[in-house]
Structures are given as C-alpha cells and as structure tokens.
C-alpha angles and dihedrals in degrees: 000000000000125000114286089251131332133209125210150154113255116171101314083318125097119194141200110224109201134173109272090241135077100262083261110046128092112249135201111270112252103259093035125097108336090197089063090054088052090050092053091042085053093043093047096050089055104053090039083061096042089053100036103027129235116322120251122237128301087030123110135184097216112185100209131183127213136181132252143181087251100040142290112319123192126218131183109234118199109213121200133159117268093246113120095210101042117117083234090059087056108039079058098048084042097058092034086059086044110035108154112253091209139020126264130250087253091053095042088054088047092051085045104049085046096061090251098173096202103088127185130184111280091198093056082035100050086038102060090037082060098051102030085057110035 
C-alpha cells in the first residue's frame, strides 16, 4: 500500500496523493481491475467537488497508476501551486483535513449503476455522510 499522503516539488506545483476511495470504503486490491479503480478515482473526484465545491484556478485532480510488486495501484493526487498563500494550496489542504470517510448516496448509485463490484452499506454510508457533514 502506498504512503498515507506525500508531499513533493514538481516543477513550481506541489501535490497531495490519496488513496482513490473515501478512508472507510473497501477498495480494489492493487493488481486487480483497473477499470474498477477508475471507477473509484472518477467517483471520488466527483463527490470531493460536490462537498467541497469546484476548485479554484492552478488545482488539479490528476488519477495516476503505479506499480507494485503486487500490481498497478491507482491514487488521486491533488495538484496546487506552491504558493502558500494560493487558493490552490488551500482547496488541497481543505479536502486532505477533511477527506470522507465514506461515499455518498450519489456516488454509491453511480458505482452501482456502473456495475462497481466493491459495495458497501448505503445506510452506514448515507448515515456517516450525514453526521461527518452536518
């Protein structure tokens, strides 16, 4: 499994790398369907912006795969400029304190209606979404 985040230069950008699932879900095994970890990654993305709204200039949201001894893995990396006072710098270090521990009911139905084979409860799922964003 990869580092919890890292932190690094990269040409005047900095960037966040996360795991492609909310801290709680289950996840697909690095080696296993890399469809599925794009589906996650996609997934992921989306929710990030509904709960946090659209990020502001100079951030990205960048899927990117690695290899492993087991397999390819895939993890979300949030790019920002390295300016510590840039509103990129801060939507990223915004969405790495406050990272959802599970997905929400619209991304659940997305990862459904996709064919997504990880499922987790929507009741415990809709319910912590409820109380972790209230």
């Amino acid at each position: 499994m990869f580092p919890y985040f890292i932190l690094n230069d990269f040409n005047s950008r900095d960037y966040i790398e996360r795991e492609i699932t909310p801290s709680e879900e289950p996840c697909t095994n690095a080696g296993e369907d890399l469809s599925q970890m794009y589906m996650e990654g996609d997934a992921l993305k989306a929710q990030l912006i509904r709960q946090f709204g659209n990020p502001p200039e100079g951030f990205n949201f960048c899927l990117s795969t690695h290899d492993h001894e087991a397999g390819i893995y895939m993890s979300l990396r949030l790019e920002y400029d390295n300016d510590e006072e840039s509103e990129s710098m801060q939507y990223a270090l915004k969405l790495e304190s406050n990272w959802p521990k599970f997905w929400d009911q619209t991304s659940y139905q997305e990862l459904t209606t996709k064919g997504y084979l990880l499922h987790h409860s929507i009741t415990q799922s809709s319910n912590q979404t409820q109380e972790t964003h209230s």
